[in-house]
C-alpha positions as CSV (number, residue, x, y, z in Angstrom):
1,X,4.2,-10.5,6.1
2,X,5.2,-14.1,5.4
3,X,3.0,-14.8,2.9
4,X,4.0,-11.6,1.2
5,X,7.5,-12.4,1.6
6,X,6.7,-16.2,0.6
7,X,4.9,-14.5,-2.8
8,X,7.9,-12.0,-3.3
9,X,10.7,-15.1,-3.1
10,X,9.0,-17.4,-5.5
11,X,8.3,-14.1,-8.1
12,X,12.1,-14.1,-7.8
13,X,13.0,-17.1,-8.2
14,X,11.2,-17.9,-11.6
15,X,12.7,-14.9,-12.6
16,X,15.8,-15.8,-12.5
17,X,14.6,-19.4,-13.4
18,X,14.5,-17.6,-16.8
19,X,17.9,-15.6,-16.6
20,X,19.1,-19.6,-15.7
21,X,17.7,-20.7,-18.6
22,X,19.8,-18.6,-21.0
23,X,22.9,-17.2,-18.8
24,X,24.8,-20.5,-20.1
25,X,23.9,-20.4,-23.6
26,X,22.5,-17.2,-24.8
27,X,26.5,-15.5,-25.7
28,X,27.5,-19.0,-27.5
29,X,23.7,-19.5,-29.3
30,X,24.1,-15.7,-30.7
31,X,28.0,-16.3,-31.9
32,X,26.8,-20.0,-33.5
33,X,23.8,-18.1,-35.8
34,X,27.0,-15.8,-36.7
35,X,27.3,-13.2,-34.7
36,X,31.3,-11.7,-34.1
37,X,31.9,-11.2,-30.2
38,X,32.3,-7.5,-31.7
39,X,28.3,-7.6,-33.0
40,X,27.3,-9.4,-29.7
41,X,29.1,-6.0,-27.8
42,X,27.3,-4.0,-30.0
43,X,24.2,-5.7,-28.9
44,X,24.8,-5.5,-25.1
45,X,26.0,-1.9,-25.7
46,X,22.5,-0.7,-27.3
47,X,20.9,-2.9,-24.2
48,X,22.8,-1.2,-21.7
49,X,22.8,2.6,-23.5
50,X,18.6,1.9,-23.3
51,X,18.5,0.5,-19.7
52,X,21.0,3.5,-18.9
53,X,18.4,6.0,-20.6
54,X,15.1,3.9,-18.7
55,X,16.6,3.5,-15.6
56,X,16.3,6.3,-13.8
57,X,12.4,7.5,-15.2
58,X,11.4,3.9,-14.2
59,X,12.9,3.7,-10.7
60,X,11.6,7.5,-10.2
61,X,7.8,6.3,-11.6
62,X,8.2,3.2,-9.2
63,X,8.7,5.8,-6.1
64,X,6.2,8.0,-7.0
65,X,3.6,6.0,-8.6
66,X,3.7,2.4,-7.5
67,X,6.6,-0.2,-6.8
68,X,3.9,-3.3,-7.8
69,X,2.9,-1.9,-11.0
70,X,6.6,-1.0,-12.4
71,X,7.4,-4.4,-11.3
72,X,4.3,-5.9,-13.3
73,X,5.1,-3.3,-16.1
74,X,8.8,-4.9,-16.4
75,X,7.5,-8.8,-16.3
76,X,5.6,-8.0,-19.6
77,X,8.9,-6.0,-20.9
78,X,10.7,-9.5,-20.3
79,X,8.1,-11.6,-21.7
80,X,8.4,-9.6,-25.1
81,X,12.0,-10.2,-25.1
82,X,11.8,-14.1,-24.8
83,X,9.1,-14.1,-27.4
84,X,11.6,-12.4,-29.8
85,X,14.5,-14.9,-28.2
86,X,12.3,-18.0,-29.6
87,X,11.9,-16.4,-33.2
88,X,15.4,-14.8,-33.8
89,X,18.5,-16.2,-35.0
90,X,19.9,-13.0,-36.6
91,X,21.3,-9.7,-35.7
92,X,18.4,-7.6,-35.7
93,X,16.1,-10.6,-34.2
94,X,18.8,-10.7,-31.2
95,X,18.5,-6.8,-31.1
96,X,14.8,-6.7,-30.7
97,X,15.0,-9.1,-28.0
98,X,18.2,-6.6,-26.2
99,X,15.8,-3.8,-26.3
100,X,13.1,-5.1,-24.5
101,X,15.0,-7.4,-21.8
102,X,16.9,-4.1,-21.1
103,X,13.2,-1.7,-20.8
104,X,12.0,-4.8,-18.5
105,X,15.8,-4.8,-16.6
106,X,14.9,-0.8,-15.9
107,X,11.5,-1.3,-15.0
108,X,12.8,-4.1,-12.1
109,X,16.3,-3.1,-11.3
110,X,15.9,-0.8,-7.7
111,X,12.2,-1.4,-8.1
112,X,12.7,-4.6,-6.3
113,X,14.8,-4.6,-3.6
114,X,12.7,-1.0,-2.3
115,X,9.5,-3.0,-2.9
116,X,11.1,-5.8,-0.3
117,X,11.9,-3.0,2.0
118,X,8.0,-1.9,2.0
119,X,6.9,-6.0,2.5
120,X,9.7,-6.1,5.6
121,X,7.9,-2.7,6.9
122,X,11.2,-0.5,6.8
123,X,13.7,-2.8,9.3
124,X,16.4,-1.8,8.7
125,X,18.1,-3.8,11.1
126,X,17.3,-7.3,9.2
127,X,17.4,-5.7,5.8
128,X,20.8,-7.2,4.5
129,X,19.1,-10.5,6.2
130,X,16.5,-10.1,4.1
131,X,18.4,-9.1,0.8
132,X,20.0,-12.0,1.2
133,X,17.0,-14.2,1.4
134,X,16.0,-12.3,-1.7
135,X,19.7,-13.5,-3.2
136,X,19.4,-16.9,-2.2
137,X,16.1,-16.9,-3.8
138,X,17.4,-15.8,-7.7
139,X,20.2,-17.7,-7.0
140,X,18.1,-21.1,-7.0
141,X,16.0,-20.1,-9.7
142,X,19.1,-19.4,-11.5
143,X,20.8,-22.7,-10.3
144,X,17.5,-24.9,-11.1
145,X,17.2,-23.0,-14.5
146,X,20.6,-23.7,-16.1
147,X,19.9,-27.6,-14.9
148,X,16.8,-27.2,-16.8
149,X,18.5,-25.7,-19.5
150,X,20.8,-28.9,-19.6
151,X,18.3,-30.9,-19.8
152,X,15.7,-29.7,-22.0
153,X,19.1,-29.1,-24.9
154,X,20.3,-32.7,-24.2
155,X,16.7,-34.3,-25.2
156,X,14.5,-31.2,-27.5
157,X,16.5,-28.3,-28.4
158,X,17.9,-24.9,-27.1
159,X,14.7,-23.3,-28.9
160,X,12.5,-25.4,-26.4
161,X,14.6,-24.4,-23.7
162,X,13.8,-20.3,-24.0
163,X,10.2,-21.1,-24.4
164,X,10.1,-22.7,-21.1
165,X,11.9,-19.3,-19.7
166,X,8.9,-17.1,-21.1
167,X,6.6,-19.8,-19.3
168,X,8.9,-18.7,-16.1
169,X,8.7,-15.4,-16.4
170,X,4.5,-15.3,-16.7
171,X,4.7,-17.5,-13.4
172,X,6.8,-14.9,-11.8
173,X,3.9,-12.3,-13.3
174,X,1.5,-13.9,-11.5
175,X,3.0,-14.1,-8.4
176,X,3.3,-10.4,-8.4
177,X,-0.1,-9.6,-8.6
178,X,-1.0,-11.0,-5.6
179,X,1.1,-9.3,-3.8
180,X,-1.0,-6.3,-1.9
181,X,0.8,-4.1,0.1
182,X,-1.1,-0.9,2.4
183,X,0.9,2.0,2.7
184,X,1.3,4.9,5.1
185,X,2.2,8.0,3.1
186,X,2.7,9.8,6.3
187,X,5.4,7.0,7.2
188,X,7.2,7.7,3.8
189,X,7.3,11.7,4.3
190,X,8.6,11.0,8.2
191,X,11.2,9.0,6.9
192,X,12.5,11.5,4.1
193,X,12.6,14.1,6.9
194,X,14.9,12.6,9.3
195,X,17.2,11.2,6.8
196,X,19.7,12.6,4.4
197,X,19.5,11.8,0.5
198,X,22.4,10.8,0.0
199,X,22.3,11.1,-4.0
200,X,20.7,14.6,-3.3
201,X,23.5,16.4,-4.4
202,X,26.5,15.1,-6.6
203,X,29.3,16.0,-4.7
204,X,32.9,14.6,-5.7
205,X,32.0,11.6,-3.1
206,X,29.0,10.5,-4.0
207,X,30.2,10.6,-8.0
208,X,33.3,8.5,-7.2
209,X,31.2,6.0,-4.8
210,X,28.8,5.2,-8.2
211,X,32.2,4.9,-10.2
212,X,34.0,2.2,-7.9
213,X,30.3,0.8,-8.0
214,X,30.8,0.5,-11.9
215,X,34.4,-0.4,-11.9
216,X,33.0,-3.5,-10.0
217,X,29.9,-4.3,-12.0
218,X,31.6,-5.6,-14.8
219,X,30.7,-8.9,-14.8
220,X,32.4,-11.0,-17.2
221,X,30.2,-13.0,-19.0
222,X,31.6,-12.7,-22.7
223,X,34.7,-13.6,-21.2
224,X,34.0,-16.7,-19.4
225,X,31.7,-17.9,-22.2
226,X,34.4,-17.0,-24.8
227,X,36.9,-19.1,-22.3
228,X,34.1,-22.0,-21.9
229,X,33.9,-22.4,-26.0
230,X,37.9,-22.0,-26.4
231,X,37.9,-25.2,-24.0
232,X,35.3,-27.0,-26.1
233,X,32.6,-27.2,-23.8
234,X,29.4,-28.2,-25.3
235,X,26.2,-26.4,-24.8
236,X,24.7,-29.3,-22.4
237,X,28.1,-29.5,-19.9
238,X,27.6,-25.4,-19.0
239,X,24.6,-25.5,-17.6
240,X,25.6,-28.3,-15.2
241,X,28.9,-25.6,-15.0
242,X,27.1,-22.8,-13.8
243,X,25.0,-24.7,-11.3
244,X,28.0,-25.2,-9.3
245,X,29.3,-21.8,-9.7
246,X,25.6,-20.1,-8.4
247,X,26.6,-23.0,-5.0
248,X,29.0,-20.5,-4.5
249,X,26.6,-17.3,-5.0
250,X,24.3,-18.4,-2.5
251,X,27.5,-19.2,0.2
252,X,28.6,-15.5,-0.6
253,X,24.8,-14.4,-0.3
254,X,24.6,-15.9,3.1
255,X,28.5,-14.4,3.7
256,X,27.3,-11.2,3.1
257,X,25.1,-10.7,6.4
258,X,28.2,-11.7,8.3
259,X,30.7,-9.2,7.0
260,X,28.3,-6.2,7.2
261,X,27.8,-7.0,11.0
262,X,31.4,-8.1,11.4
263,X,33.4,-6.2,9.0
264,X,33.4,-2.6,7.7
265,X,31.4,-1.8,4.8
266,X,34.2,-0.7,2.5
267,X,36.3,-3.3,3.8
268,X,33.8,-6.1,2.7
269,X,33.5,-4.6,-1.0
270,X,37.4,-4.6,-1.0
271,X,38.0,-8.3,0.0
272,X,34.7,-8.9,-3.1
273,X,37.0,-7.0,-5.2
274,X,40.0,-9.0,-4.6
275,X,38.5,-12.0,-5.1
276,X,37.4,-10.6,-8.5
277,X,41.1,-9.8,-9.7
278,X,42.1,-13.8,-8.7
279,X,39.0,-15.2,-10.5
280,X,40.1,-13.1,-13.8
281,X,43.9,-14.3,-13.7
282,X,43.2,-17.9,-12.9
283,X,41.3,-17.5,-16.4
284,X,44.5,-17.0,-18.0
285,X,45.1,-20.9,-17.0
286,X,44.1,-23.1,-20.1
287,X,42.8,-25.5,-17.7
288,X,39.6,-26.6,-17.8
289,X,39.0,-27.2,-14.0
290,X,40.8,-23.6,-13.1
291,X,38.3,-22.1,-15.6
292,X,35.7,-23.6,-13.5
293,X,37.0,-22.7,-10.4
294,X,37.8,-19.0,-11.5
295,X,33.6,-19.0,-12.1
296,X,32.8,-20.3,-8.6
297,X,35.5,-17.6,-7.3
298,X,33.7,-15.2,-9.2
299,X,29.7,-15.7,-8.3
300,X,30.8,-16.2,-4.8
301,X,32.9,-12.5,-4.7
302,X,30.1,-11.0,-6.9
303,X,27.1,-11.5,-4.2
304,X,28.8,-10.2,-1.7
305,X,29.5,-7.3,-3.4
306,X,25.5,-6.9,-4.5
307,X,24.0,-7.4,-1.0
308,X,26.2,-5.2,0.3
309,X,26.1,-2.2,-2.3
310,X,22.1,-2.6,-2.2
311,X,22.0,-2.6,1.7
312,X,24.1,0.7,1.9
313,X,22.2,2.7,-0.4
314,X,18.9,1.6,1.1
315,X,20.1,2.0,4.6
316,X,21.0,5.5,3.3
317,X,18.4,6.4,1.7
318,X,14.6,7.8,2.5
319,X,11.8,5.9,1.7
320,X,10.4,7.9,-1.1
321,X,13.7,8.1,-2.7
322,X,14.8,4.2,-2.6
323,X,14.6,2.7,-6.2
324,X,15.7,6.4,-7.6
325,X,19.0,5.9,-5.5
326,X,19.6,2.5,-6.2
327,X,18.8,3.1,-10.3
328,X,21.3,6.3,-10.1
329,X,23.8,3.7,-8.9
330,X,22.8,1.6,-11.9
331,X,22.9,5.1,-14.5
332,X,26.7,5.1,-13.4
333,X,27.0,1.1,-14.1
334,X,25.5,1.4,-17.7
335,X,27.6,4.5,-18.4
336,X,31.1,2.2,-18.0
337,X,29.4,-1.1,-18.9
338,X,28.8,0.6,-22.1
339,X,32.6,1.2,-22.9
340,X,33.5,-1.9,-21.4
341,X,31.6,-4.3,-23.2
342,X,32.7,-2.6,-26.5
343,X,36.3,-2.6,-24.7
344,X,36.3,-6.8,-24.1
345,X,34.3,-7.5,-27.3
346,X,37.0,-6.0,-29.4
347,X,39.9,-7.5,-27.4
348,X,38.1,-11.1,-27.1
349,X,38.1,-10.7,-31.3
350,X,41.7,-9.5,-31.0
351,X,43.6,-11.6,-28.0
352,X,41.7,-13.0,-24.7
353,X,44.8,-11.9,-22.3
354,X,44.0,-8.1,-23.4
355,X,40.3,-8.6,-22.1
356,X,41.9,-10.2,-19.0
357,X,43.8,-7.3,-18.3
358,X,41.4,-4.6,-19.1
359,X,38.6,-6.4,-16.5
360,X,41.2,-6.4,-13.6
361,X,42.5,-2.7,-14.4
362,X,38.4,-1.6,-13.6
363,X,38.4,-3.7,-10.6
364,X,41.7,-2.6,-9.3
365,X,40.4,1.5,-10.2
366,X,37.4,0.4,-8.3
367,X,39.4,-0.4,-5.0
368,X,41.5,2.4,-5.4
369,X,38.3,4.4,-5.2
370,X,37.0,2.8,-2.3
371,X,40.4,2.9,-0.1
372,X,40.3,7.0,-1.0
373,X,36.3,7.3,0.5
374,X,36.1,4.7,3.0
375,X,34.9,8.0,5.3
376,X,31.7,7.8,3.1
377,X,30.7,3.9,4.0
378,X,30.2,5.6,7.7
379,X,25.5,4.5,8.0
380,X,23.7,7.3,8.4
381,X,21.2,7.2,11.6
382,X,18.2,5.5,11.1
383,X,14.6,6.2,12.7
């Protein structure tokens, strides 16, 4: 198992090498070649309405037809978008490279953290353990990726810097396929007897769990990148800006274990929530340090949240049904992510204290939601 595990990890991690690569950079290159923060909504809004539409047929092909070969299917999918990130520096270059790096998102999002749960052999007992590995994991790859990035803009070019994500990405490809898991089918039917699917049936808890889900997903990025370029800060100083922000990701990764064992679920998601809300407000601050600081606030609430969220639904979930239930959580996401990226794009064009506002309404609907079903955060029994 520790080889697999070892293979899993590093597929991750130059994954999210290649997300390091561009999360800096990608929002401020695209606005730069002329782009309106309204155009780069529109952008992320087609992405998202395509991952929304994907996400559920991939996750259910992953279940029923192989975890390793969606996986593999959605490594291409990103490798076709980094190829059209190298040639583009226009609208509909930028678009081609949205659709695909949202088919390959589908393809991997779910897919993933149930193809851990088959390499760990179904403990459920270490699985937020585990997740967190996986976290801490993509959250070096991200962290070495956006030092890379710094680098490779401060002595070739920003170009150069997305051709060594593709290169990332076909390591992380490789990785993959030598990753050979044997399965007992009779082990998967077992399990989906003597559990309840939770996503079954949409009854009014399960529909408002996905929402406060959403509600918290929004991430921020065209804020803080619209916030980092108000300030003046030059393409080669953010990557060295985000490294110290993903520090803080992998302190909330490791967090994360500790509150599930020590702290009830709901409770945990709260406190993420919270810390959220003060990340968005000290943005308001025209300080370049508090901008900073309001990042590291930010990555370290936001993987909380993620380990969490992914632990409950697997825990809660049988085997056959895993990357369905986690994608169904993601159909929700897309749905508000959708209307809130066009929401912030519009507002960042119009006045930045209107996106502020907007972002901490969601996360403050989101708690709301959570304090109401807290009931519902209650494991089910495991085998």
């Amino acid at each position: 198992m520790k080889k697999k595990l070892w293979l899993f990890y590093s597929s991750v991690f130059f994954q999210h090498f290649a997300y390091g690569i561009i999360i800096p950079t990608l929002i401020i290159w695209q606005h730069r070649n002329g782009l309106s923060f309204s155009q780069i909504a529109i952008i992320q809004s087609i992405g998202l309405l395509l991952l929304m539409i994907t996400e559920i047929p991939s996750s259910f092909f992953a279940d029923k037809i192989g975890r390793k070969i969606t996986l593999i299917s959605g490594l291409i999918a990103t490798l076709f978008a980094f190829i059209f990130l190298v040639i583009s520096k226009e609208f509909s270059g930028f678009l081609l490279f949205q659709i695909f790096f949202s088919v390959g998102l589908a393809l991997l999002s779910g897919t993933e953290e149930a193809f851990l749960d088959d390499i760990i052999n179904n403990n459920k007992n270490r699985l937020t353990h585990y997740l967190g590995s996986m976290s801490i994991s993509d959250e070096l790859g991200t962290i070495i990726g956006m030092l890379i990035s710094s680098i490779v803009i401060k002595y070739f070019n920003i170009i150069t810097s997305f051709k060594v994500a593709f290169l990332a990405i076909l390591f992380s490809l490789c990785f993959i396929f030598f990753i050979n898991l044997k399965f007992n089918s009779s082990h998967s039917s077992s399990t989906s007897n003597s559990h309840t699917h939770l996503f079954s049936t949409i009854t009014i808890t399960v529909f408002l769990i996905i929402m406060a889900f959403s509600f918290f997903s929004e991430r921020g990025e065209m804020i803080y990148q619209n916030k980092f370029n108000g300030l003046d800060m030059n393409l080669k100083s953010l990557g060295l800006i985000y490294v110290v922000g993903k520090v803080f990701s992998i302190i909330g990764s490791r967090l994360s274990h500790f509150l599930e064992l020590k702290v009830k679920t709901h409770f945990s998601l709260i406190f993420s929530g919270g810390l959220q809300i003060i990340a968005f407000i000290l943005l308001l601050s025209e300080s370049k340090l508090i901008a900073i600081v309001s990042l590291c606030i930010f990555f370290f609430s936001e993987n909380i949240f993620r380990n969490i969220k992914s632990s409950f639904i697997l825990k809660n979930s049988p085997h056959s049904q895993r990357a369905t239930n986690l994608s169904l959580v993601s159909f929700g996401t897309s749905i508000i992510l959708i209307f809130s990226k066009l929401t912030i794009g519009w507002t960042l064009d119009s006045r930045f204290l209107y996106a502020i506002i907007f972002v901490v309404i969601l996360k403050i609907i989101a708690i709301s939601l959570l304090l109401k079903r807290k009931q519902s955060f209650e494991y089910l029994p495991s085998d």
